[in-house]
C-alpha positions in Angstrom: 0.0 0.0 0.0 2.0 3.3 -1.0 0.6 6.7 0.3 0.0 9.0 -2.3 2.4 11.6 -0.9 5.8 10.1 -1.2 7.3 6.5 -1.1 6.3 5.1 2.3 3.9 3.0 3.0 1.3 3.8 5.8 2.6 1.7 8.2 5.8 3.0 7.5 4.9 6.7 8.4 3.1 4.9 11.2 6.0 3.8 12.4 7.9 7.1 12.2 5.0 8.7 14.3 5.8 6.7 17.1 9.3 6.9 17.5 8.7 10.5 17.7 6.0 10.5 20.3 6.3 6.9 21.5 5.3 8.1 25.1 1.7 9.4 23.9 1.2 6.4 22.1 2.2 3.6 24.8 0.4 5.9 26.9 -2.9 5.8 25.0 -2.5 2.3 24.6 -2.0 1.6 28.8 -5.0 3.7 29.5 -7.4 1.8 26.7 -5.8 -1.6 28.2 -7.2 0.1 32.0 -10.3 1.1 30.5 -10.8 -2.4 28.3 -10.0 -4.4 31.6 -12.6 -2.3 33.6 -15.2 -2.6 30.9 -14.6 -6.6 31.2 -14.4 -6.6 34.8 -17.7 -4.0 35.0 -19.3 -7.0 33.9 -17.9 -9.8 35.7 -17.8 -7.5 38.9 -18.6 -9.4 42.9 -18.2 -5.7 44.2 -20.7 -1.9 44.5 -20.5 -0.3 41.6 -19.1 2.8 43.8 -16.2 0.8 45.1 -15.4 -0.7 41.8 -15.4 2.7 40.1 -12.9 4.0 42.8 -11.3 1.3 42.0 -10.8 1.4 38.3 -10.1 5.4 38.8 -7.4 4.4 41.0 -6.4 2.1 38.6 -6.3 4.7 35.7 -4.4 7.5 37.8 -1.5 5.3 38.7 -1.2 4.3 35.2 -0.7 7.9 34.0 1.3 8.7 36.7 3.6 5.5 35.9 3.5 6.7 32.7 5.0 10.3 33.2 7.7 9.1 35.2 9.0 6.6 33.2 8.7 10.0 30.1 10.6 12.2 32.4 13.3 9.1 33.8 13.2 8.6 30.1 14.2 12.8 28.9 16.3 12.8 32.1 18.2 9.9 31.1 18.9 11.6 27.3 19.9 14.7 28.1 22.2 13.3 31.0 23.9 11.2 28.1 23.7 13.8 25.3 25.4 16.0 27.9 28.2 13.3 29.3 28.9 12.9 25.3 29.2 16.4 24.5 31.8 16.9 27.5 33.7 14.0 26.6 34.1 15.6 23.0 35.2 19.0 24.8 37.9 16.7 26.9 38.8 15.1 23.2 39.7 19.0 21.9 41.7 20.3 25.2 44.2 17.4 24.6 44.9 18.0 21.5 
C-alpha cells in the first residue's frame, strides 16, 4: 500500500509517528488496556459499583502517573547522556 504523498507505505509513516512520540502512544495504549480491563471486569464485577469505580479510577491515575515518570526518567536519562557525550568531545579538543 503506498501513500500518495511520497514512497512510504502507511505503516511506515506509522511507524515514524511513534518513534517520535512513543510516550503518547504507549500511553494511549495503557489507558485503553485500563479502560478495556474495567469494561470486562464491569461485567464480571462481585463488588458496589461505587467501590469498583474507585477502584478502576485508581487504577487509571496510577497508570498515567507510571506513565509520566518513566517519560521524564526517560528525557532525564537523554539529556544526561547527550550531555556526558558532548563533555567528553570538549575533553577530546583540550588534549589536543
Amino acid at each position: 500500500m503506498e501513500s500518495s504523498t511520497g514512497n512510504h507505505t502507511f505503516f511506515q509513516k506509522i511507524w515514524s509517528k511513534y518513534k517520535e512520540h512513543a510516550a503518547f502512544y504507549t500511553g494511549g495504549a495503557l489507558m485503553a488496556g485500563v479502560v478495556g480491563t474495567g469494561l470486562y471486569g464491569l461485567k464480571n464485577r462481585k463488588m458496589r459499583l461505587s467501590l469498583y469505580l474507585i477502584n478502576l479510577r485508581l487504577a487509571a491515575q496510577g497508570t498515567f502517573v507510571g506513565i509520566l515518570t518513566g517519560g521524564m526518567a526517560y528525557m532525564l536519562l537523554q539529556r544526561y547522556t547527550k550531555q556526558e557525550a558532548i563533555e567528553d568531545v570538549h575533553v577530546a579538543r583540550k588534549s589536543k
